[in-house]
N, C-alpha and C positions, 0 to 999 in steps of 0.2 A: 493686376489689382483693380477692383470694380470703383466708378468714383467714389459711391457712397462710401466703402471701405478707407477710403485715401482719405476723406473727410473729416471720418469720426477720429482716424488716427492721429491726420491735423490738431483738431481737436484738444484732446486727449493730452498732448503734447504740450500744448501751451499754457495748460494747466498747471503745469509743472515748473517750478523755481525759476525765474525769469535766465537766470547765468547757464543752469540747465537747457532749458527751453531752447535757447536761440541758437544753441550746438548744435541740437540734433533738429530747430528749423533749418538749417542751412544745409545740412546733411540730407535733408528728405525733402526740402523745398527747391533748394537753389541748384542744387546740382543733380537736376535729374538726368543734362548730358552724359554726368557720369558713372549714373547706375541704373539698374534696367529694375521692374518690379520686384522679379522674380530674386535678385540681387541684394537689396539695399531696402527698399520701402516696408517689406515685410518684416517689420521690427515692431512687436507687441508692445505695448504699450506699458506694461508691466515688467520690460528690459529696463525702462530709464531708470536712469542709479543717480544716486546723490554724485556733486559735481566733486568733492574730493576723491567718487572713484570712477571719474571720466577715464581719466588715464591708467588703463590697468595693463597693456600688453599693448605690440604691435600693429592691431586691429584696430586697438582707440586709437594708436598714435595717425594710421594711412587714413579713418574716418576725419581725425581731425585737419591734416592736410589737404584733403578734398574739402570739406567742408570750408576751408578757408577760401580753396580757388572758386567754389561756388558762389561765394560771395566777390569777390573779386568781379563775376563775371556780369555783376549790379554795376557796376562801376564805368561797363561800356560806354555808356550814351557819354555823361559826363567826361571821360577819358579823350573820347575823340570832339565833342562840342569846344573843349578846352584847347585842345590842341591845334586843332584844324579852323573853326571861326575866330578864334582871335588871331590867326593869318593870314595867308592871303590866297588860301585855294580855294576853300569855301565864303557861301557869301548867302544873307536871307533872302527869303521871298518876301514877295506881298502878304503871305499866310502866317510867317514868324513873328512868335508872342512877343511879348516887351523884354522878354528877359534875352533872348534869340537877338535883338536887335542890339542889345546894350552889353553881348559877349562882341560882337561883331565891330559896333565903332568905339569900342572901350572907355565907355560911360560904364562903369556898373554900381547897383544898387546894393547896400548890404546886405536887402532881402531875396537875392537873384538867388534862384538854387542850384547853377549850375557851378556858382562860386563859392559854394557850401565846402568847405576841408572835412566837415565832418565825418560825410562819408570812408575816405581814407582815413582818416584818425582812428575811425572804428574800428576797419581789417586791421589796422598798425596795430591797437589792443589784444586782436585775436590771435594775431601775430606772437607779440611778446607773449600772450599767457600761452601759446601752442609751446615757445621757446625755452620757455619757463618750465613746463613740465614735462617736456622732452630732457630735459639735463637731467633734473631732478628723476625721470623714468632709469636713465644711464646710469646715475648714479645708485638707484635701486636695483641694477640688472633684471628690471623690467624688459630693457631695451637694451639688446643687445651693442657692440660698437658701430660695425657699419651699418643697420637699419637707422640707429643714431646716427651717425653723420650723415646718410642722406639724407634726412625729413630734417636736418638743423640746418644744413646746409641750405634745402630748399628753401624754405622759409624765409630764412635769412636773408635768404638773396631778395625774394618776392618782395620783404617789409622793406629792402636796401631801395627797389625800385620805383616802390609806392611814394620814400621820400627825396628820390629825386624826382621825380611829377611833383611832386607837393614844391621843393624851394624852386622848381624851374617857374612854375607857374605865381609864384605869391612871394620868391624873392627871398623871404627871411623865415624858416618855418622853428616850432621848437621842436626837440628829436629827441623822441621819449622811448625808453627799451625796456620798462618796466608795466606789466599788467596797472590797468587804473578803474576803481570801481563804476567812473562816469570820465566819457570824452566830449562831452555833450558843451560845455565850457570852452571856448579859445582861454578865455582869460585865466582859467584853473589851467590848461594846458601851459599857457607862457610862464607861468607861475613857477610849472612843478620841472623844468627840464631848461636847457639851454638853447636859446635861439641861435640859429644856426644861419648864416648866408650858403652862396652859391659855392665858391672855392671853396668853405671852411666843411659845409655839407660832402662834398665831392669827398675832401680827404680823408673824414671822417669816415665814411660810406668805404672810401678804400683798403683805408687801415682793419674793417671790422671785416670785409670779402677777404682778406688777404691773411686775416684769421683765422677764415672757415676748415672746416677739417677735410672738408673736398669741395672742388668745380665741377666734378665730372656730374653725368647723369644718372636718374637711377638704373641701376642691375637688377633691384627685386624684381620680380615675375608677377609681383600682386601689383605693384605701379605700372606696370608697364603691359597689360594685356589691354584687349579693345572691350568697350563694352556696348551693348546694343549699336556696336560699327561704328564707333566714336576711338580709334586709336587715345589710349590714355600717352603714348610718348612723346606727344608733341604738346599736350595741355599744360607743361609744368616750363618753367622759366627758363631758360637755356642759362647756366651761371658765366660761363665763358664768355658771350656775345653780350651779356650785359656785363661783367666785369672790363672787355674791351671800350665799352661806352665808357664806363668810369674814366679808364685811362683818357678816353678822348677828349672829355671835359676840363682832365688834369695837365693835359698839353703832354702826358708823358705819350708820345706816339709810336717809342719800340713797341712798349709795353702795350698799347693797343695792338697795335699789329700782328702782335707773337700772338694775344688769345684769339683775334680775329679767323687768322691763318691754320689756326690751331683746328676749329670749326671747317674751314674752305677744303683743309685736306684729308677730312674724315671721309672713312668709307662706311655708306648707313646703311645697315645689312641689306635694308626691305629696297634699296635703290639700287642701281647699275654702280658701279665706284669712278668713273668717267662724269658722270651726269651729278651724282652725289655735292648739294650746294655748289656747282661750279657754272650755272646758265650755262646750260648746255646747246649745243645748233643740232638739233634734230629733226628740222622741219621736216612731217610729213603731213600733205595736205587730207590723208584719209583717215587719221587719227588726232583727233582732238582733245588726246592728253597728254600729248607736248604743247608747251606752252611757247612756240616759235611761232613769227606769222611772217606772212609773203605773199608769194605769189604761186599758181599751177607753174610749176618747172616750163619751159621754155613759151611762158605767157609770161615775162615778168614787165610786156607793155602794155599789158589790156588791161586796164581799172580793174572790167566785170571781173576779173580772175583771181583776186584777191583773196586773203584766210587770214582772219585775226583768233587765232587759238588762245593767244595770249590772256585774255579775260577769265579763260576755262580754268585758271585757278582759284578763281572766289569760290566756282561752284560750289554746292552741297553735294556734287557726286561720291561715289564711295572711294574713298581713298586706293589709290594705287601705288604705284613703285614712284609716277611721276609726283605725285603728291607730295613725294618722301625728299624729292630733290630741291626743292621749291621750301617747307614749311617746316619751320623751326620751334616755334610758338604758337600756338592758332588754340581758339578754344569755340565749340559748336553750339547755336542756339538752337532748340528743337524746338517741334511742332508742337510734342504731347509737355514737356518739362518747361520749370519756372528756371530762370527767367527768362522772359519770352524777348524777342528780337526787340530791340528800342527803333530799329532803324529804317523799319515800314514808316513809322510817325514822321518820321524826321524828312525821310527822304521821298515817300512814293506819292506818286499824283493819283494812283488807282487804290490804294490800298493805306493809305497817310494822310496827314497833313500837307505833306508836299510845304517844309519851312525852311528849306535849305536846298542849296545847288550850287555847282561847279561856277567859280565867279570866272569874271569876263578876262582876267589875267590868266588863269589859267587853262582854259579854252586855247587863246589867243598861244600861249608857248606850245600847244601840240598843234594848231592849225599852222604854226608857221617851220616846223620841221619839214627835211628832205628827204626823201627817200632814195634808197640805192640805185633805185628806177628813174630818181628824177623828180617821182610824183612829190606833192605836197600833202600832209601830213601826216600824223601819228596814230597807230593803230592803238596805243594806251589812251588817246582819246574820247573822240567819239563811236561808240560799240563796246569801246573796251572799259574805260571808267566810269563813263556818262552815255547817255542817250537822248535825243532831241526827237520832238513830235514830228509827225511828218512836213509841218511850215517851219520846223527849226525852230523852233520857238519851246521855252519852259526846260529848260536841260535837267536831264533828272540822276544824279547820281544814283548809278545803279552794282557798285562795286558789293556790296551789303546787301540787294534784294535780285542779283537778273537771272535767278530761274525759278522766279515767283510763276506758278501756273493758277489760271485762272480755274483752270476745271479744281482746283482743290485747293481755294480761297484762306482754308486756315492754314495750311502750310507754309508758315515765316521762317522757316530756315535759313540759317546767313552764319558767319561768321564774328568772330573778333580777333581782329589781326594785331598782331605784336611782335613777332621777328619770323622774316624768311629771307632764303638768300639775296632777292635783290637788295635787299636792306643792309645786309652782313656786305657786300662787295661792295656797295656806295660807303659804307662807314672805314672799310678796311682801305678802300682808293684816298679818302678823307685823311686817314691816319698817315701812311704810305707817300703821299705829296708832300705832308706839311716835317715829315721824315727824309725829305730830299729824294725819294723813289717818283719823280717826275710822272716820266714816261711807264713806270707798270704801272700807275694810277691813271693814265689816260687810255691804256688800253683798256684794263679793266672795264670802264666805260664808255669805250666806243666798239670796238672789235674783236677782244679777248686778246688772249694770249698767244692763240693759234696766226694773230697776225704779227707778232711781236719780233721783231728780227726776222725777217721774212728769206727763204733759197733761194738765191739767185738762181737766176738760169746756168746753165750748163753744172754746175757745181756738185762735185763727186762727195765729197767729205761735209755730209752737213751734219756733224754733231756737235757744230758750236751755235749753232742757228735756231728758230723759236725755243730759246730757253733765256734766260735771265744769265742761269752761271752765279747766282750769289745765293749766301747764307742765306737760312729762316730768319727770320721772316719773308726774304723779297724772293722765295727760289721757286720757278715755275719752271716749270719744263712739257710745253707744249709741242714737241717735234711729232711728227706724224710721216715718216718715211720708208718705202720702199727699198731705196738705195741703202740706208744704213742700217746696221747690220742684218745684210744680205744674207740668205733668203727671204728669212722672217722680216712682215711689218713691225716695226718700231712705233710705237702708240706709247705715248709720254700721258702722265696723271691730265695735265690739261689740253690735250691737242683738240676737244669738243667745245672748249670754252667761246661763246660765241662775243662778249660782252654783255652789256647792259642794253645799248643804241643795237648790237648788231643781232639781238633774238629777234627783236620788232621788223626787222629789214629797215635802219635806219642808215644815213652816213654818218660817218665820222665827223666830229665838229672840230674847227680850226682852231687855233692857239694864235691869237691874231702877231702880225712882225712886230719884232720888237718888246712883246709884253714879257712880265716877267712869267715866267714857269708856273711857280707856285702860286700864287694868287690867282692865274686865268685861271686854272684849275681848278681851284677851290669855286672862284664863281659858277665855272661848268658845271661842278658838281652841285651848288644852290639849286640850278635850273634843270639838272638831270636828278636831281632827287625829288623834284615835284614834279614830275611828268610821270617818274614810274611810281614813287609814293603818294602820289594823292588821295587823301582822305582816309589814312590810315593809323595818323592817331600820333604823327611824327615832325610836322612840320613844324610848330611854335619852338620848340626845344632843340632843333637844329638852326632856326635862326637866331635863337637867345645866343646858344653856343658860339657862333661863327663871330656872330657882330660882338660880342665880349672877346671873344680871341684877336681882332682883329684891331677892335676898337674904335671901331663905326658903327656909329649905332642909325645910320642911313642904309644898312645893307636890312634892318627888320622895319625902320621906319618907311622908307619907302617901298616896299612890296606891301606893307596896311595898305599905305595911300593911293598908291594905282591900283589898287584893288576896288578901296571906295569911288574915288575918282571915276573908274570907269562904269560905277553902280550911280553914279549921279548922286550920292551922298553930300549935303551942305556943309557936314562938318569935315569933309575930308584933309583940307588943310589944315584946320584946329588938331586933328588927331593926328598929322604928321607932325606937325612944332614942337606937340606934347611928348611924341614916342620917339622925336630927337636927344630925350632927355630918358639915360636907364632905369632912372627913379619910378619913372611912369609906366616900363613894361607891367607893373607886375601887380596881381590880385591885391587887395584888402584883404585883411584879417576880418571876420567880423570884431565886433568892439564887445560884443558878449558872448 
């Protein structure tokens, strides 16, 4: 389509009944990742129909579900500013506005727009009216059953997820399932629905996933084709890995466990069934779509010989089988489609504002890791998360921009990340400790499975050896033997399983004497889920989690504080006295 053409159709478009309109802007504006010209855009103008016959068949209903994630994918910058600066991985520059500065030491303004609900109120509206005339389609046999349960289901889950972001972040929100002509109002919003807290939302949120008419994914062949090399299967919400979250927040931790696990042991057609979500150890140093790093094979004491692969999953390359192993959620910003990357602005010193960067605590926990070699530090680091100028100086998070090429300056391609395996195997280790599954939750995160009960030497009979031996959820069986049942190799579902620590080429971390099990664990997992989740959009809502579980609220107060502390921030201690108290974690409403 020629611009001019794309223009007039804009246009054209907006001319038309404001309820109209913003459907088919989102359809044609927001989500051009997920449709190509020749596809989607090419919709005459003289198609648009009155909004009582938006929904007439299976075609409105997949338009209207895209059109929702398209909007959704507005919601980036906000999603991870939220998440990430109000803790303690990110942290501003000299260059970050006032509003950047007051997410950061938790002063905020009522006019900050980064603390705006609005934005989520609105997909939550498009939500329930999608939800709304989805039944009402079923009930027409417009829609048939299963294209009905998947698009209800979807949905469902997406709006379930929108408002746990919403109470994580602002503490009390109201939880509205009915279309509303204007969300433009908090004050109309608290009015028309019930305010909800943190527990009372969880259960809520659970009770209504645990209604849905499926978890699974979709089967249609119209959701799930690529389009201009955008894989449409991995854009839509994974309902399992988020109903596992549920559970986590509920303290029920079977029940995490079971949908987590449920996830770890699928086989994904497009991927190997060995590699398939399990962090795989495939290190090879002449292919850099494994995501292992190391060393050149018997150079593991020469620096120069190093490979950090590990990064090569942000890229914008084309998707592969490895791809498939690693990414669960992910949704693509393109070069030519609205809406365009937020995270040039935010993050790049050549191409941005350059207003945000990896803060000094978080540097500080990858520079002080071991490596299996000895060496010192973390390849999710420096190379892999961030990148420092040649005097070290200016750290630039580059998870969201590092294969920005300068020979072709408009090309902002990047990602928004929202669930892949390392994500799913820290929350399932998470679930699995506080479960009494100790020791599977420390491998998980240091060395996999394949170190888990290790053969001794000489030993004839090892088929009780790298395996767990227990029920689902805790049952792994990583054996990888010769010896047993001889001839044939014995290759167990996880004998690849590398860990979390052990794809990086990291050691294992100690459990110091004496401590209790469960709690070092949980804290390993604090500080192993920021070294491999940094700036992903995850950290505020895993520290709200843990220090309410726990019921410390020094375990969120003090990572703020050493964060500003070592930013030389004055009010560092005002904001730790403050965030001693859980009253203070959480956003304002606005008051209109």
């Amino acid at each position: 389509m020629r611009n001019h053409e794309f223009k007039k159709l804009n246009v054209e478009i907006m001319k038309i009944k404001y309820t109209i309109a913003t459907r088919f802007f989102l359809i044609i504006s927001l989500v051009g990742a997920l449709y190509s010209c020749s596809n989607f855009l090419d919709v005459p103008a003289e198609e648009v129909v009155a909004a009582k016959n938006m929904y007439r068949d299976k075609n409105d209903a997949d338009a209207a579900v895209k059109g929702i994630y398209g909007k959704f994918m507005t919601l980036a910058e906000q999603y991870v500013v939220l998440n990430e600066l109000r803790a303690d991985l990110m942290d501003v520059t000299p260059n970050a506005d006032y509003y950047l500065q007051q997410i950061s030491s938790h002063n905020v303004s009522a006019d900050n727009p980064y603390a705006d609900p609005t934005p989520f109120y609105e997909l939550i509206n498009e939500c329930n009216d999608a939800l709304v005339n989805f039944t009402k389609m079923h009930n027409e046999l417009k829609l048939l059953t299963e294209p009905y349960n998947q698009r209800y289901s979807d949905i469902g889950t997406l709006r379930s997820f929108l408002y746990l972001e919403l109470v994580t972040q602002y503490g009390k929100v109201p939880y509205i399932t009915k279309p509303m002509e204007s969300v433009e109002s908090m004050k109309t919003l608290e009015a028309s629905a019930p305010m909800l807290d943190i527990p009372t939302m969880v259960d809520t949120l659970v009770n209504f996933m645990e209604g849905l008419p499926t978890l699974d994914r979709y089967t249609d062949p119209d959701m799930r084709t690529s389009i201009d090399g955008y894989p449409m299967d991995v854009m839509f919400i994974d309902k399992k890995f988020f109903m596992g979250d549920l559970y986590l927040w509920q303290n029920n931790y079977l029940a995490a466990a079971s949908m987590y696990k449920s996830l770890m042991d699928m086989d994904i057609s497009r991927a190997n069934s060995y590699d398939s979500y399990k962090i795989p150890r495939t290190f090879d140093p002449y292919n850099i779509d494994k995501y292992n790093s190391g060393y050149y094979r018997y150079y593991y004491w020469d620096v120069n010989s190093k490979l950090n692969h590990w990064p090569y999953m942000f890229s914008t390359r084309n998707q592969d089988a490895d791809f498939y192993t690693e990414w669960i959620w992910v949704m693509e910003f393109d070069k030519v489609y609205k809406p365009t990357n937020p995270f040039f602005k935010l993050f790049s010193k050549t191409q941005g504002d350059y207003m945000l960067k990896p803060s000094e605590s978080i540097v500080d926990l990858w520079n002080s890791q071991v490596q299996q070699n000895g060496f010192m530090g973390d390849f999710r680091g420096n190379t892999g998360s961030y990148k420092t100028g040649d005097d070290n100086s200016q750290p630039e998070i580059t998870k969201y921009t590092s294969e920005f090429d300068p020979l072709d300056p408009f090309n902002k391609q990047g990602k928004f990340m929202l669930q892949r395996a390392a994500l799913l195997h820290l929350r399932y280790s998470e679930a699995a400790n506080r479960d009494g599954e100790h020791k599977i939750a420390y491998y998980l995160i240091n060395q996999g499975m394949s170190s888990y009960n290790p053969i001794p030497d000489g030993v004839t009979d090892v088929s009780m050896y790298q395996r767990t031996l227990k029920p689902f959820p805790y049952d792994f069986d990583a054996l990888s033997s010769a010896v047993y049942h001889q001839p044939s190799m014995y290759r167990g579902p996880w004998y690849r399983n590398a860990g979390i620590r052990g794809r990086v080429y990291l050691g294992s971390l100690p459990i110091p004497e004496g401590a209790d099990s469960l709690q070092a664990i949980e804290h390993m997992l604090i500080n192993e889920d920021a070294r491999e989740m940094a700036f992903e959009g995850n950290r505020w809502g895993d520290l709200v989690r843990i220090a309410l579980r726990e019921n410390d609220p020094s375990i969120l107060a003090d990572r703020v504080y050493e964060k500003l502390k070592k930013d030389n921030h004055p009010e560092a201690d005002a904001v730790r006295q403050k965030l001693m108290n859980p009253d203070n974690w959480f956003l304002p409403l606005p008051a209109k």
